[in-house]
N, C-alpha and C positions, 0 to 999 in steps of 0.2 A: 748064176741065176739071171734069166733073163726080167727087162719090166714084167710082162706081162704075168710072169712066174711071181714075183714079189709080190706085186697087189693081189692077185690070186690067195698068196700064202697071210698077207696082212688082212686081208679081210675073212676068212677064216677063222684067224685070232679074234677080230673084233665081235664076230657072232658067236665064237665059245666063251667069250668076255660076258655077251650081252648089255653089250651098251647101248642106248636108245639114240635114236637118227632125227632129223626133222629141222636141223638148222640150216639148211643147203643140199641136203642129203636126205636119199630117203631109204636106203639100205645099206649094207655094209661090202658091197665092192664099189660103190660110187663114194663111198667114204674113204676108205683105202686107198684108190686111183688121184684124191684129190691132197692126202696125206701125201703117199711116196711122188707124185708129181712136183708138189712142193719142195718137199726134201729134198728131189733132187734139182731144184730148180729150173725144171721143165714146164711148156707152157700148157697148163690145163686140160687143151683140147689134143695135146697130143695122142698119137693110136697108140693103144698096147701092142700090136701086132703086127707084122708086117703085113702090107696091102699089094694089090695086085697092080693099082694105077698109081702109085706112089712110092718118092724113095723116102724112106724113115729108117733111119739110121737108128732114130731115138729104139726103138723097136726091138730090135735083133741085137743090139750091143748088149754087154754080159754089163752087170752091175761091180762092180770093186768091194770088194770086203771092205775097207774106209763104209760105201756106200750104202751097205748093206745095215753095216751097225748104225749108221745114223739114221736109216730109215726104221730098224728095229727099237730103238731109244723114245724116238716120235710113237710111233704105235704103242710102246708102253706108256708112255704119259698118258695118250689119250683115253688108255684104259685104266688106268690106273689114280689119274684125276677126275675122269668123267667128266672134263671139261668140254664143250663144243668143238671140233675140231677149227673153227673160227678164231675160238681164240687163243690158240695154238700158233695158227699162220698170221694173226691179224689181220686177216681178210676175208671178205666174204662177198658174193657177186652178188645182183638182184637186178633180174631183165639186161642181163649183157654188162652191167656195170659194176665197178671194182669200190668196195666200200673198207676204211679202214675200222675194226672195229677192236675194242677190246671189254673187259670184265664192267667198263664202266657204266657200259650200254648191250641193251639187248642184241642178239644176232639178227640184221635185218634179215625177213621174209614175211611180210607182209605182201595180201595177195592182193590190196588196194594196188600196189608195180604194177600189175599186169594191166587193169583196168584203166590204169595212166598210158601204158605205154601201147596199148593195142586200140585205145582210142572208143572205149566203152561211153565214154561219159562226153563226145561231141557233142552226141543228140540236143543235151542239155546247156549245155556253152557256145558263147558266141562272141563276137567280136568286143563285145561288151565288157569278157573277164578279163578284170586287170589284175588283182588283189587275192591271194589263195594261202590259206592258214594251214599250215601241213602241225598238229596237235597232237601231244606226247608224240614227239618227232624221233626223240631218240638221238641214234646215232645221226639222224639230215636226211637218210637216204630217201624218203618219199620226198624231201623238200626240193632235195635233188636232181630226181627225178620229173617231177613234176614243172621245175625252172627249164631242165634241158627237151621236156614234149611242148613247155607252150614259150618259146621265147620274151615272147613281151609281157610276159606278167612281172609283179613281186611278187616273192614268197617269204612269207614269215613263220616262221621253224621254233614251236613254242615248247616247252617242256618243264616240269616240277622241279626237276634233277639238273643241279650244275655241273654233275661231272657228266653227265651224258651229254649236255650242250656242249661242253669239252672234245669231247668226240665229233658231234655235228661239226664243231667249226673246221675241225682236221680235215671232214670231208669236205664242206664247203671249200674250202682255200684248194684240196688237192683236184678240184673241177672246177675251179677258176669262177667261181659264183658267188664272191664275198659281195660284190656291188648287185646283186638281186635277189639275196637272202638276208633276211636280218633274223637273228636269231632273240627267243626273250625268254626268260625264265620265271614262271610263275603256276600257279596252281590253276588249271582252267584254262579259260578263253582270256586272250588278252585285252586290257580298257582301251589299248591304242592301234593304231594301224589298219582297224577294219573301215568300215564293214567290209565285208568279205563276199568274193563272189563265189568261190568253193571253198568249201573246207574239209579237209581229208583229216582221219582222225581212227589211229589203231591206238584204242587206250586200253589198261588193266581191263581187263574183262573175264579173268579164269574163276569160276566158281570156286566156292569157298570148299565142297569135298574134293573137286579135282586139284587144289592149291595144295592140300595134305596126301595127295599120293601122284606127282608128278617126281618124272625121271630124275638122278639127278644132274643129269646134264641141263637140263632146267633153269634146277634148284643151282645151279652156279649162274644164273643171269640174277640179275636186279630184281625180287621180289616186285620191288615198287612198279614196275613193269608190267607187271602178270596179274596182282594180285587185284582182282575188281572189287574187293570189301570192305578197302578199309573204311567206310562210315557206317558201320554196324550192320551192315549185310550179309547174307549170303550165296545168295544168286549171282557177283558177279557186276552187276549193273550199276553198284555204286557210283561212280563216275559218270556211265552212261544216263542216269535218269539226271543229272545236274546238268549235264550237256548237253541233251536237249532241253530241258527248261531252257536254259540260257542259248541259246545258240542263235533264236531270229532276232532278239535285240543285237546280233553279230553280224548279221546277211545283210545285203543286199537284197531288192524287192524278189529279183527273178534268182536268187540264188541258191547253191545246192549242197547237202552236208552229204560226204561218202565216208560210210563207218563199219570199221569190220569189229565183227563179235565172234571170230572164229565157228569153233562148236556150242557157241550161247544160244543158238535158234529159241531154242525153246524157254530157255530162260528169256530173252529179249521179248518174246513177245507175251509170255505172262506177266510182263513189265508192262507192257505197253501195246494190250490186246486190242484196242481200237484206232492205232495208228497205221495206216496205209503206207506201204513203203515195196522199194522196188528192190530187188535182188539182183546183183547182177553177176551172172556165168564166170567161175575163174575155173580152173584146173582140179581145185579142188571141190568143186559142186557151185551151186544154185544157191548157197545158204549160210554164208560166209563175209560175202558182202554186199551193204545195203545201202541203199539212195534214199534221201529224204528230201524235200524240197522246203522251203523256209513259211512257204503257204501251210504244205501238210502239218509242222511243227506246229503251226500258231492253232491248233485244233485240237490241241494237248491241253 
């Protein structure tokens, strides 16, 4: 059995399975390829196939029955725990970068990365931003991310959950960023460290009918994560209408809050139909993620 042949046959499997995708993947031969890649300790971007301008060995070589079963072992767990394939390998990538994660903390993909790393949000930053609150941080990886696009800031990596901060620090320390992330754990925006010249923040925001019929590879992350109701809501916003109440006693005069609410559009803004705010373009649409500035906030 060649690679190309295995992933072929594992993803197969995982579509007759029907397991849901969405943690790094978004169907089931880029799930499979990143499974048997792993398994076999190859690096990610390797070709399944041989190439015409390149020698790949990795490619054409026949796989080992040893090889095969421990790639066939992996594929049954993942169907058979419906766990993220994340947290299988303990890793998961976001904009080129290697995050460790486990059950403790959600799978990063937040599509706030892209918005950091493709330089959406200069228009509105300037020499000025030193200080940036990366909120329910999670595993760090925004906080991460957003230390290694603006060099000279801090970043402060806040979250409810200590064992998710447990995570964060893993990744802090494995990208050499313990002295320009301080990490804090508490419910909300923190009483120290700001004000803040941005603030990036993918909090619970899943509506309370989509909380009771999500995948269960989901349902193996952190509730506390996902779930945007816990103060008696159902829309979702719980968190978010707190956060912005509070968020400009947080800012800076010219500063800027970036908040994703996934597919909450339309819940978000029956929340909050007379707030002006900027959307800005990820991969996954127009409507995803939103810009507020600390002027617009104070109009609430």
């Amino acid at each position: 059995m060649t690679l190309l042949e295995c992933v072929t046959q594992s993803a197969q499997q995982l579509t007759k399975a029907g397991v849901a995708f969405g943690h790094g993947t978004q169907n089931a031969f880029d799930e499979a390829a990143w499974l048997v890649l792993w398994q076999l300790g190859l690096p990610l971007d390797t070709p399944l196939a041989p190439t015409a301008d390149a020698d790949n060995p990795a490619a054409v070589r026949r796989l080992t029955s040893d090889e095969q079963t421990k790639v066939k072992a992996l594929i049954h767990t993942r169907i058979n725990t419906r766990k993220p394939a994340a947290y299988l390998t303990h890793e998961a990538w976001l904009q080129g970068v290697s995050f460790y994660v486990d059950e403790r903390a959600i799978v990063p993909r937040s599509l706030i990365a892209e918005v950091l790393v493709e330089g959406s949000l200069d228009y509105w930053l300037n020499e000025s931003t030193h200080r940036v609150l990366d909120l329910c941080t999670g595993n760090g990886s925004l906080a991460v991310l957003a230390a290694l696009v603006f060099p000279d800031v801090m970043v402060q990596a806040a979250d409810i959950s200590a064992e998710a901060l447990e995570v964060a620090h893993i990744n802090i320390e494995r990208h050499g960023l313990h002295q320009r992330i301080i990490l804090h754990q508490g419910d909300g925006l923190p009483n120290h460290g700001g004000p803040y010249d941005l603030i990036l923040c993918n909090p619970p925001y899943v509506n309370a009918r989509s909380m009771a019929t999500l995948p269960p590879e989901f349902k193996a992350e952190p509730a506390l994560a996902l779930d945007g109701n816990t103060a008696g809501g159902i829309d979702g916003m719980d968190f978010v209408r707190r956060l912005l109440r509070d968020a400009p006693a947080h800012m800076t005069e010219q500063a800027i809050l970036v908040l994703e609410i996934g597919n909450e559009r339309t819940h978000f803004e029956a929340a909050f139909p007379a707030l002006e705010v900027i959307w800005l373009a990820t991969s996954a649409g127009e409507d995803q993620v939103l810009l507020v500035s600390r002027e617009t906030l104070l109009t609430l």
